[in-house]
FIKE-58692 format. One record per residue: residue number from 0; residue in one letter; x, y, z negated of N, C-alpha, C in turn. Coordinates in steps of 0.001 Angstrom, whole numbers, plus 500000, padded with zeros to 6 digits. Atoms other than C-alpha are relative to their C-alpha. Layout:
<rs>
nr  rest  nxx  nyy  nzz  caxx  cayy  cazz  cxx  cyy  czz
NUM  A  X  Y  Z  X  Y  Z  X  Y  Z .
...
</rs>
This chain:
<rs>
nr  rest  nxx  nyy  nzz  caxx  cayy  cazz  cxx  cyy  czz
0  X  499569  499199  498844  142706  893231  308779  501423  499627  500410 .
1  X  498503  500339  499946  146469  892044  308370  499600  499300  500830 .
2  X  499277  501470  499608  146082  888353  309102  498945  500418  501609 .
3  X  500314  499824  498450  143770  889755  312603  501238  500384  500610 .
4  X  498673  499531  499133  146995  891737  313430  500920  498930  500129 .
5  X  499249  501290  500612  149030  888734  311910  500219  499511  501235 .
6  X  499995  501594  498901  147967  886377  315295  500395  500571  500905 .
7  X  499219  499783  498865  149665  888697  317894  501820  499848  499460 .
8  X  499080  500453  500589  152552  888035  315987  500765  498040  500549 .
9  X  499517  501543  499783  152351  884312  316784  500626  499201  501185 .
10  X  499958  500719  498652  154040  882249  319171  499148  499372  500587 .
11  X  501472  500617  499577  151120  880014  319289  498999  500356  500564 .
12  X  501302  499044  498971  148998  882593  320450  500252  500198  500981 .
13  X  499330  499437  498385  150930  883660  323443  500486  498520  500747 .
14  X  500285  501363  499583  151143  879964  324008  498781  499309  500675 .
15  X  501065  499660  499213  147906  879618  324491  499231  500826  501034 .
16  X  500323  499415  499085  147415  882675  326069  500268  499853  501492 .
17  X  499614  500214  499001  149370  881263  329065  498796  498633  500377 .
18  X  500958  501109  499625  147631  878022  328879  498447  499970  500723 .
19  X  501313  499470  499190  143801  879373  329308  500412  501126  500863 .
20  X  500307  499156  498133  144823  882074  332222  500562  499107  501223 .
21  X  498839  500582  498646  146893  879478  334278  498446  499535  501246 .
22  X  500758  499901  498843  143593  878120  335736  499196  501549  500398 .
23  X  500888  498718  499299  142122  881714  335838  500760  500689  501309 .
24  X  499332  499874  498591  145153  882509  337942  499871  499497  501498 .
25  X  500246  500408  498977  144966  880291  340419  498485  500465  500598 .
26  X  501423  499737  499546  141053  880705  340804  499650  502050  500592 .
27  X  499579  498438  499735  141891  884714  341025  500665  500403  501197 .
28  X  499033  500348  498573  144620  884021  343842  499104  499484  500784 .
29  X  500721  500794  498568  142087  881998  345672  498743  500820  500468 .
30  X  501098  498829  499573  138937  884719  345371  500570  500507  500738 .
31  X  499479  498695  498840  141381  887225  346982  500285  499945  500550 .
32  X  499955  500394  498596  142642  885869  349614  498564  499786  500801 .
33  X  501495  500473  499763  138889  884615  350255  499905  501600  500539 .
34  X  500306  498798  499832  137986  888378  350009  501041  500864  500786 .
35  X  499095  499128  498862  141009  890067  351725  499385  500103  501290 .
36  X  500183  500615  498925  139768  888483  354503  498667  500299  500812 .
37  X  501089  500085  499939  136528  889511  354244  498673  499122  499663 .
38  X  501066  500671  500286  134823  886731  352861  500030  499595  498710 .
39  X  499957  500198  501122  133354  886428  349627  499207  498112  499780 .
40  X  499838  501830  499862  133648  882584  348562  499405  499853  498384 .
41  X  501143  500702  501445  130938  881767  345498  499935  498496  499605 .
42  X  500002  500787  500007  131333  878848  346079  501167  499229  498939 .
43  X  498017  499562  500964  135114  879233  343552  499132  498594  498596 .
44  X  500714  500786  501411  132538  877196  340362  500098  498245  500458 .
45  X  500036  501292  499556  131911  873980  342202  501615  499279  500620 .
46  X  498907  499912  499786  135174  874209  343550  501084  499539  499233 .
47  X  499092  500218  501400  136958  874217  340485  499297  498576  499467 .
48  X  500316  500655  500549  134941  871248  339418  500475  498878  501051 .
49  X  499392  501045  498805  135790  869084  342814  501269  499904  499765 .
50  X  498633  499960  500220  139363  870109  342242  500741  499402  498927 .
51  X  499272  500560  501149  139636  868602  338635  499530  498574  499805 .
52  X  500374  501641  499920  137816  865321  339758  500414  499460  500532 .
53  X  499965  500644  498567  139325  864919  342800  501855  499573  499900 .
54  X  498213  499726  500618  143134  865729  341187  500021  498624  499005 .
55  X  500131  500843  501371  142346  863446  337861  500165  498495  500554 .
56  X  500341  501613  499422  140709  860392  339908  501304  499600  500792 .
57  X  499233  500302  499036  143690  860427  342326  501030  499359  499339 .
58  X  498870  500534  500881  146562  860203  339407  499181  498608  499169 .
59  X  500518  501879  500728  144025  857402  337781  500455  499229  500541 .
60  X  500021  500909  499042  143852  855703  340844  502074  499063  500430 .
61  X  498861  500291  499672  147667  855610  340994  501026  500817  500703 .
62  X  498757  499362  499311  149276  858354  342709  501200  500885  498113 .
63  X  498990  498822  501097  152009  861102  340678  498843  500860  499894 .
64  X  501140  498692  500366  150664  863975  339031  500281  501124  501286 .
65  X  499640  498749  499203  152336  866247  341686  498551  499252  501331 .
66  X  501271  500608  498718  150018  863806  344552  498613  500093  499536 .
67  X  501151  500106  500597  147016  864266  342221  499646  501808  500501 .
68  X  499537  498601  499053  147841  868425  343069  499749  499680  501323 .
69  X  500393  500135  498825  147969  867845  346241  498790  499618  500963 .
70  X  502022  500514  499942  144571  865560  346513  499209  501307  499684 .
71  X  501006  498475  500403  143030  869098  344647  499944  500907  501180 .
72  X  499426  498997  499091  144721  871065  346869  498756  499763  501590 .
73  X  500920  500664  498866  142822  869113  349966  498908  500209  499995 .
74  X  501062  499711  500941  139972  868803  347770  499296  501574  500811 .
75  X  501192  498167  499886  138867  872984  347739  500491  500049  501903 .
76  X  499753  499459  498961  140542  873263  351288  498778  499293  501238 .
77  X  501184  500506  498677  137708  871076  353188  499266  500853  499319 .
78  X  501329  499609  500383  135018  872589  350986  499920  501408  500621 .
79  X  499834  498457  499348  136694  876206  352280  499830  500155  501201 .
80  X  500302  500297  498649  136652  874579  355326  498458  500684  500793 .
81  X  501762  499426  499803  132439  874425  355175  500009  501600  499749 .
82  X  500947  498723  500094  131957  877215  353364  500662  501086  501593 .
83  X  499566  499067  498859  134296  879361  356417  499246  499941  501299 .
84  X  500701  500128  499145  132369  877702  359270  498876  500167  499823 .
85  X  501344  499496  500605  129243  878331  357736  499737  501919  500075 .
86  X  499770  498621  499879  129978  881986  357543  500692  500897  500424 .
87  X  499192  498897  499033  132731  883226  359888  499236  499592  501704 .
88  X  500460  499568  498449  131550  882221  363394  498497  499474  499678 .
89  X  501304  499982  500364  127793  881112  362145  499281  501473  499633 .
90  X  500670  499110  500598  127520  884172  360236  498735  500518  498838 .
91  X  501326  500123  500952  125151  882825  357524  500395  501130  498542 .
92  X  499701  499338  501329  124901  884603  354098  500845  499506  498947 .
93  X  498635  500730  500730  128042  884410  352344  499381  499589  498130 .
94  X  500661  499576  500832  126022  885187  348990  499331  497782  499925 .
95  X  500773  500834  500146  123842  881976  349825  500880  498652  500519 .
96  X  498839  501228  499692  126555  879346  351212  500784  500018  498839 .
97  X  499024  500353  501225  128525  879854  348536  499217  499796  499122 .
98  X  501132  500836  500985  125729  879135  346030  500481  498189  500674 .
99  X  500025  501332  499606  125269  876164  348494  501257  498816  499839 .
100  X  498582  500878  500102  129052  874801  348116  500065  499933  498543 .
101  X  499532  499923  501351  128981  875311  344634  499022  498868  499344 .
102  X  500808  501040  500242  126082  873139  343958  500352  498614  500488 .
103  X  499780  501532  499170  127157  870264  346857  501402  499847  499823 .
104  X  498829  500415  500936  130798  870581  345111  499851  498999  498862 .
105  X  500219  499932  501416  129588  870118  341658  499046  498718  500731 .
106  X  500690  501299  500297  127263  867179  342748  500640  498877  500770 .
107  X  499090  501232  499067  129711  865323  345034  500599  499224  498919 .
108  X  498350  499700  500805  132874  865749  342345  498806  498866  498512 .
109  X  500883  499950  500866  129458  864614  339448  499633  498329  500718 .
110  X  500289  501071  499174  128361  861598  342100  501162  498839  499707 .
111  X  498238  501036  501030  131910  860056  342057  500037  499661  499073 .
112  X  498899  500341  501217  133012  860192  339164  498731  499016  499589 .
113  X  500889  500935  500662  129482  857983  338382  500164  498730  500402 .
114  X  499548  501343  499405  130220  855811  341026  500921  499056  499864 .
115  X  499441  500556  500385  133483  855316  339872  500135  498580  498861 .
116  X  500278  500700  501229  132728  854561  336519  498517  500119  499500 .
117  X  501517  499870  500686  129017  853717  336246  500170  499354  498278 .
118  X  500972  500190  501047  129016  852024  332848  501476  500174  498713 .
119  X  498918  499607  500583  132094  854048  331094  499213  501502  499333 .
120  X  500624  499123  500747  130744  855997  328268  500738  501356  499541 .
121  X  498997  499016  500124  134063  857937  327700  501135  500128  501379 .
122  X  499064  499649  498835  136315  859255  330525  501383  499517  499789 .
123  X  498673  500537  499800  139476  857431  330916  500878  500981  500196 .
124  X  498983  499007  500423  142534  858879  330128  501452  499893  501239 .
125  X  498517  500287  498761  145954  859561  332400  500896  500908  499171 .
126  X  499005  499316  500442  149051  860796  331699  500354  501550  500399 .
127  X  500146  498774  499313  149233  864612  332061  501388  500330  499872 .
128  X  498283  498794  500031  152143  867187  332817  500588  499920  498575 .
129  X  499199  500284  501240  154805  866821  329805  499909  501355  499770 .
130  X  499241  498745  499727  155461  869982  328757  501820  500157  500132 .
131  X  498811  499733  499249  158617  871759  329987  501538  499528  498370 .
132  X  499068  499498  501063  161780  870804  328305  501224  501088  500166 .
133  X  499616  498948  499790  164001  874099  328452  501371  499857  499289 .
134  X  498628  500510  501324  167663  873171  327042  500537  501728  499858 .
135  X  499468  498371  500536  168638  877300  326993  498829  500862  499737 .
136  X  501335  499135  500037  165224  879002  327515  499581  499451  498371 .
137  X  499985  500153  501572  164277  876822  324240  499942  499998  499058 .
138  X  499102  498848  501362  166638  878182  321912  499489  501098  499470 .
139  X  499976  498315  500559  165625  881996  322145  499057  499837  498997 .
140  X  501185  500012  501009  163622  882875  319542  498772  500791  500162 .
141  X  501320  499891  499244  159718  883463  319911  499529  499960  501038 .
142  X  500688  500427  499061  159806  882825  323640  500629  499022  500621 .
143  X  499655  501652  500071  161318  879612  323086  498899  498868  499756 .
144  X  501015  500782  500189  158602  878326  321669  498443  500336  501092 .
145  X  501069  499220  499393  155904  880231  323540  500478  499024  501726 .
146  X  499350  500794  498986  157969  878605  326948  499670  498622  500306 .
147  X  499328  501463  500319  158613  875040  325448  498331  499436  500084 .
148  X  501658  500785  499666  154539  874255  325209  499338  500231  501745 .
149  X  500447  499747  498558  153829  875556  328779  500972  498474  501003 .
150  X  499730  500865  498617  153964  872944  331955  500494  499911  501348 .
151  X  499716  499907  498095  155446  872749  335660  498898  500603  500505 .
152  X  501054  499132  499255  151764  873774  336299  499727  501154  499904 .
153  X  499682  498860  500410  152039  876807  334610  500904  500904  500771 .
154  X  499126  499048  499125  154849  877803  336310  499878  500102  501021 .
155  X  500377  499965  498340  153770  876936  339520  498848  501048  500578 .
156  X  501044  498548  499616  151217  879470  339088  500103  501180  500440 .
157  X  499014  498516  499554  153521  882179  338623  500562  500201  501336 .
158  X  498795  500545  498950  155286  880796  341515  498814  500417  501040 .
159  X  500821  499962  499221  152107  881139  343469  499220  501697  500036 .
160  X  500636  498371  500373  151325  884699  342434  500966  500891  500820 .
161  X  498626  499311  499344  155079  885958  344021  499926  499671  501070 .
162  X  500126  500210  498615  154152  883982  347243  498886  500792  500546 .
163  X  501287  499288  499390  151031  885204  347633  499987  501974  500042 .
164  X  499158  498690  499756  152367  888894  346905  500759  500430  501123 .
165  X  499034  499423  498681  155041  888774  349291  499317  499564  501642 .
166  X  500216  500061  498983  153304  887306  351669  498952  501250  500927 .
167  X  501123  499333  499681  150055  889687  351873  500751  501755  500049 .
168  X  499106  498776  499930  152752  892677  351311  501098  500064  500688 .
169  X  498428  500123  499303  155946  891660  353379  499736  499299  501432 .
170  X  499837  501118  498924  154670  889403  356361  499273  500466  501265 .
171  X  501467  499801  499013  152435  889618  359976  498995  499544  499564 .
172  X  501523  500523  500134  150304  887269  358502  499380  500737  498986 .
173  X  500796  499157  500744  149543  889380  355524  499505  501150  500152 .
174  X  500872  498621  499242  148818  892194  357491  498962  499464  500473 .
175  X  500699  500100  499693  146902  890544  359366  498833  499320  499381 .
176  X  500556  500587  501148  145294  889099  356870  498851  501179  499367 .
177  X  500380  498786  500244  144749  892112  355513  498637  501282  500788 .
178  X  500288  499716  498957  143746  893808  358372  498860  499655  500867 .
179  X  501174  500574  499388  140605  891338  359376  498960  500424  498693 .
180  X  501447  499794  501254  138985  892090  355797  499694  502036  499864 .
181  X  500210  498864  499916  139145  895626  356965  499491  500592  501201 .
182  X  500741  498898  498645  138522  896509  360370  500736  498663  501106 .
183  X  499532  501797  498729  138654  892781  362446  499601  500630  501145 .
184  X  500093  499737  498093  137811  894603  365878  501222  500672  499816 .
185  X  498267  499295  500011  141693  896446  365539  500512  498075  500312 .
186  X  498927  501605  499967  142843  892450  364979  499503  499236  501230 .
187  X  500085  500558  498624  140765  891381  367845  500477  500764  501490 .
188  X  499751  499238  499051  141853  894223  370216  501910  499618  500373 .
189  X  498876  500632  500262  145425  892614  369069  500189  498921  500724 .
190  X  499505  501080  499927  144894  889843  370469  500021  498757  499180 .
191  X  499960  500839  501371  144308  887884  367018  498896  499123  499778 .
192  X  501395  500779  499741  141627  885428  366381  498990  500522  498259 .
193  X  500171  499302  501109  139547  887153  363858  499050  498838  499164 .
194  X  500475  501048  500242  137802  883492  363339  500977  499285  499246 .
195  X  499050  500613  500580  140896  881545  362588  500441  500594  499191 .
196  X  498972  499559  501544  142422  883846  360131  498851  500154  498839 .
197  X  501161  500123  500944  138985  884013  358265  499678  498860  499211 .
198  X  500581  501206  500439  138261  880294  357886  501785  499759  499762 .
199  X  498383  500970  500672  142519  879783  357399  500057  500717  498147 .
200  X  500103  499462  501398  142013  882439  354577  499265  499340  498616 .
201  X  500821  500676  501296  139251  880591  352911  500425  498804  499813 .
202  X  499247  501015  500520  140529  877218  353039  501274  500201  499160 .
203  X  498385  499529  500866  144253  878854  351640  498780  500227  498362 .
204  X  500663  499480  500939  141876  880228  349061  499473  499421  498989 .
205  X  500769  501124  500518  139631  877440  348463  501446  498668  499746 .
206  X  499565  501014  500862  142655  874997  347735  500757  500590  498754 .
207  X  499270  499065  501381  144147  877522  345120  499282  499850  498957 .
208  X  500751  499918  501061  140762  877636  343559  500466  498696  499490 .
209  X  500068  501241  500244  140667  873789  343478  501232  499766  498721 .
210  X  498930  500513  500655  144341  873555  342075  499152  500869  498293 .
211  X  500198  499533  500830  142854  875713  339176  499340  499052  498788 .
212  X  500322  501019  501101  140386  872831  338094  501016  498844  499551 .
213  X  499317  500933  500198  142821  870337  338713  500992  500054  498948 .
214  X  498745  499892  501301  145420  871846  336106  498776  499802  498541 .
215  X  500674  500308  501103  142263  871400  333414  500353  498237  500219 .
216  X  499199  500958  500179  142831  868149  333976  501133  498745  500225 .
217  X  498615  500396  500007  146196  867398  334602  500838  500375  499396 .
218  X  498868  499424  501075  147813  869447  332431  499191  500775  498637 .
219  X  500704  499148  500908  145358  871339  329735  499634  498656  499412 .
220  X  500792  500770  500457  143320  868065  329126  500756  498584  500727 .
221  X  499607  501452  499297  144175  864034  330383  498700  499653  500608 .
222  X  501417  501118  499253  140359  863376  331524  499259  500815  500648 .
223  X  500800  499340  499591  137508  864575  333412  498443  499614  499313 .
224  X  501288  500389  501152  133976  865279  331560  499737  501363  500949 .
225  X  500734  499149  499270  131104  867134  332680  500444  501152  499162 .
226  X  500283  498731  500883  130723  870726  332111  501560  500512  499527 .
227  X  498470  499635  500865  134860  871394  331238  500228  501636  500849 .
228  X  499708  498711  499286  134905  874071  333836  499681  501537  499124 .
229  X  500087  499080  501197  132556  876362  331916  499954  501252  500714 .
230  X  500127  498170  499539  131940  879435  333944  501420  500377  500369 .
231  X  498329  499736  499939  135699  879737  334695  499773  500767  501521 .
232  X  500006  499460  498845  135047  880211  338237  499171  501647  500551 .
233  X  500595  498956  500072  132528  882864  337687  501014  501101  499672 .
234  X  499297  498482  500743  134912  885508  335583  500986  499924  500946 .
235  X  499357  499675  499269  137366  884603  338199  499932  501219  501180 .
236  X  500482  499395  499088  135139  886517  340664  500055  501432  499417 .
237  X  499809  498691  500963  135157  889339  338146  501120  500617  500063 .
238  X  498285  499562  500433  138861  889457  337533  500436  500604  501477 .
239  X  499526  499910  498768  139173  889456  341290  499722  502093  500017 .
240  X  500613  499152  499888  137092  892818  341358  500924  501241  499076 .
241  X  499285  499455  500605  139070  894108  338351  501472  500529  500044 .
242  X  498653  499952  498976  142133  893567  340235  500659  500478  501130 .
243  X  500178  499663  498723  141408  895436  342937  500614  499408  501218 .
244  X  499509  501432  498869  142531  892366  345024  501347  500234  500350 .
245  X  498510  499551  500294  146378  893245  344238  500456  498677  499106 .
246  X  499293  501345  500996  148114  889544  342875  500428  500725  498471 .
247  X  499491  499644  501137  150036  891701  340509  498723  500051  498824 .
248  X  501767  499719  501037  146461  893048  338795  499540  498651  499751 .
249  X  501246  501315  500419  144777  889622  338930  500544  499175  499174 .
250  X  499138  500909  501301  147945  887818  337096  499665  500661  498278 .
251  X  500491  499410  500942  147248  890770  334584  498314  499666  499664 .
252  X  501317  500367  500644  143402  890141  334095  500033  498583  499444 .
253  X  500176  501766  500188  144073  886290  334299  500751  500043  498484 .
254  X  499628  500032  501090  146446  886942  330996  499127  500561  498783 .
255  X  500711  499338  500830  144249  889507  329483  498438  499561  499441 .
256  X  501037  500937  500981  141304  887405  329522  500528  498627  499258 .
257  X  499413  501027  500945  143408  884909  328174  500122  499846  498926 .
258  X  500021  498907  500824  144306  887003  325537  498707  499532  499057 .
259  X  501049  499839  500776  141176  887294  324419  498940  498782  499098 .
260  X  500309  501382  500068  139992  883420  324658  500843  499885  498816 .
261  X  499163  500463  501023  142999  882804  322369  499771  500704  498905 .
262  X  500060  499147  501431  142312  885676  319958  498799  499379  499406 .
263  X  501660  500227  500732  138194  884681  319427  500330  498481  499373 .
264  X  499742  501115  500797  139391  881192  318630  500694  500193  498728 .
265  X  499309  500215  501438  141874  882002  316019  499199  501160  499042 .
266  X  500522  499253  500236  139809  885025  315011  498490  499755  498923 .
267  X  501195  500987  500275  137046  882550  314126  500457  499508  498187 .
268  X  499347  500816  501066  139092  881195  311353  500081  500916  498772 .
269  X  499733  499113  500832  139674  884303  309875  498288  500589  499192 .
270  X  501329  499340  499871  136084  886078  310359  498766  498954  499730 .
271  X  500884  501122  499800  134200  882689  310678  498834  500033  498978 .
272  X  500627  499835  501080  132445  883003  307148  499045  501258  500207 .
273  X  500611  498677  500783  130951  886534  307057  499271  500389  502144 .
274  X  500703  500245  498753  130595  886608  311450  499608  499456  500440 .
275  X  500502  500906  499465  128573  884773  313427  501060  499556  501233 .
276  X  499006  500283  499228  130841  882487  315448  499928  500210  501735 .
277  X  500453  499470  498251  128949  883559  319126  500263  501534  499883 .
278  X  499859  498662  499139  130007  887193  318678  501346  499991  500358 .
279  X  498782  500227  499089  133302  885714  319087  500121  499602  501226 .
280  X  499602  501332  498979  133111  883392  321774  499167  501137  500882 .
281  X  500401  499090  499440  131109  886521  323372  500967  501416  500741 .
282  X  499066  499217  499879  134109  888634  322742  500882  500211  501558 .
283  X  499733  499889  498883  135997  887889  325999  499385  500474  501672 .
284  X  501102  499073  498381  132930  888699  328697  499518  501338  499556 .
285  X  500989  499058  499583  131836  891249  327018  501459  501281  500562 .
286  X  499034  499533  499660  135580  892904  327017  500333  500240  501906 .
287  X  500056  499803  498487  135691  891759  330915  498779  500670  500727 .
288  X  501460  499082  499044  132371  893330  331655  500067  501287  500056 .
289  X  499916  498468  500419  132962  896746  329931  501637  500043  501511 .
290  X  499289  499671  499047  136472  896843  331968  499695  499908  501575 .
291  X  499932  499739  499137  135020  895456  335156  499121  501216  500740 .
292  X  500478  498971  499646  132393  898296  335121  500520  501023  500223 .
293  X  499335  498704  499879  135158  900909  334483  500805  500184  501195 .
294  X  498758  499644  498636  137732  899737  337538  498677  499856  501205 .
295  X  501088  500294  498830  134350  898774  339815  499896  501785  500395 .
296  X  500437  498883  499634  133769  902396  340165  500967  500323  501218 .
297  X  498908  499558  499189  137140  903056  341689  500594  499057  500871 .
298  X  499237  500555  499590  137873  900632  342954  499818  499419  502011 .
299  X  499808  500253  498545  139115  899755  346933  499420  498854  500458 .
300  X  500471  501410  499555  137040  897324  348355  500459  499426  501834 .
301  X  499868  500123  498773  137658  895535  351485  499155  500467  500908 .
302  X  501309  499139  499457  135648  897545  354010  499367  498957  501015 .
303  X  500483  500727  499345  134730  894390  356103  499398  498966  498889 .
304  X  500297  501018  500714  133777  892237  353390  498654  499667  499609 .
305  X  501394  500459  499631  130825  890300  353390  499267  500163  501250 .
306  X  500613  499579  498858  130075  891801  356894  500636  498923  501291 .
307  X  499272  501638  498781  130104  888809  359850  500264  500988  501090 .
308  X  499324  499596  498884  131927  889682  362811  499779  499324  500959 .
309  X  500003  501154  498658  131226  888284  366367  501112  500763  501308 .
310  X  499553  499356  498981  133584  888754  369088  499251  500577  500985 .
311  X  500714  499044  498858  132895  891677  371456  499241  500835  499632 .
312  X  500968  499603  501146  130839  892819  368684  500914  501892  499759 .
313  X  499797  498891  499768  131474  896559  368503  498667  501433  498997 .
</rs>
């Protein structure tokens, strides 16, 4: 019972714990904007998998790691592109386009990378994010070390959690932003294009997700391999829900399932003998399921969301 308490104790743990939420962050930031907006973007799985092929192949190919970002970034923002025209002035089923992007993500991002390298049995390697060196941060003790293993991508997350805050809480556009995933005939009576801020939302959205795969590998991992994603994009959609689409909340779920990822691994070590090692590796969804049932009840949903809008529409 000690050495379980023992591992919140560790720097290593809270090391990790940053490491697995950094892509949940981003992918969390990019649902909610998606959803502010009114549109729910399923498409977040395939997404994340385009984003860490499309990031990886780019720094192979020769750019920086920051231009490999940026390629991701591009990456989810056409796919947000489709999925937005598909479902803001079309009006198709957001439910069923986003399936559809998630599949024609995942087999584009799967296509490539074959084409690239048809007869490469192991995934070629690149140089990823260093971690940070910190000449005062550092020093302190226990979140010196906890600091010193984290990456530029890491922080850029955070960095992306305070923009996306102030913007959706301090700006016109985050009102209006706001404001279309709630009652888009007020934003069209404005004067506002309740089209363009829908499909700008999901592309903003959709390259956030993207950057999410791309930090698996650019900074978590050096390669791309099938299957690394892993449902990531899914619990994102969860966390979003849990978060009641508030940045602050979703940075909190994105840590807390982190949390939990990091505990069942080291937890394993301890318990491994006498538990079966799947009620660990179970441990984290079932934790996010029980909580997202408890905030789902209460929680504020966008009152336009999922519902298509046509101008004049009344």
């Amino acid at each position: 019972m000690l050495e379980a308490l023992d591992i919140f104790t560790q720097a290593n743990f809270w090391a990790a714990t940053l490491r697995i939420a950094t892509p949940l962050i981003f992918g969390v930031l990019g649902a909610l904007l998606c959803e502010r907006a009114g549109v729910l973007n399923l498409g977040i799985e395939g997404i994340f998998v385009a984003g860490a092929m499309s990031g990886w192949l780019a720094v192979y190919l020769g750019l920086p790691l920051w231009g490999g970002v940026a390629v991701a970034a591009f990456t989810g923002a056409l796919f947000g592109l489709i999925h937005g025209v598909l479902t803001v002035p079309l009006g198709l089923s957001q439910h069923v386009t986003g399936i559809g992007v998630t599949l024609l993500a995942t087999s584009v991002a799967y296509f490539g990378y074959r084409v690239a390298f048809p007869n490469v049995a192991t995934p070629p390697r690149i140089e990823p994010f260093a971690p940070l060196d910190l000449p005062l941060l550092g020093d302190l003790p226990f979140i010196g070390p906890i600091l010193g293993q984290q990456t530029a991508f890491t922080v850029f997350a955070f960095l992306c959690v305070g923009v996306v805050a102030v913007v959706l809480a301090r700006t016109p556009l985050g009102l209006a932003l706001r404001a279309v995933g709630d009652n888009p005939e007020a934003v069209e009576a404005q004067g506002l294009s309740v089209v363009a801020l829908r499909i700008g939302a999901v592309m903003a959205g959709s390259a956030l997700m993207a950057l999410g795969g791309a930090f698996l590998t650019l900074s978590a991992f050096n390669a791309f391999y099938f299957g690394m994603i892993n449902g990531r994009g899914w619990v994102c959609i969860a966390l979003t829900v849990f978060a009641s689409w508030r940045p602050g909340k979703a940075l909190l779920g994105a840590l807390l399932f982190g949390a939990l990822d990091a505990y069942q691994l080291r937890i394993q070590t301890i318990a491994g003998g006498v538990v079966p090692s799947q009620i660990f590796l179970m441990l984290p969804y079932i934790v996010s399921i029980a909580a997202l049932v408890l905030v789902a009840r209460r929680a504020d949903y966008p009152r336009a969301l999922m519902k298509p809008y046509f101008k004049g529409q009344r």
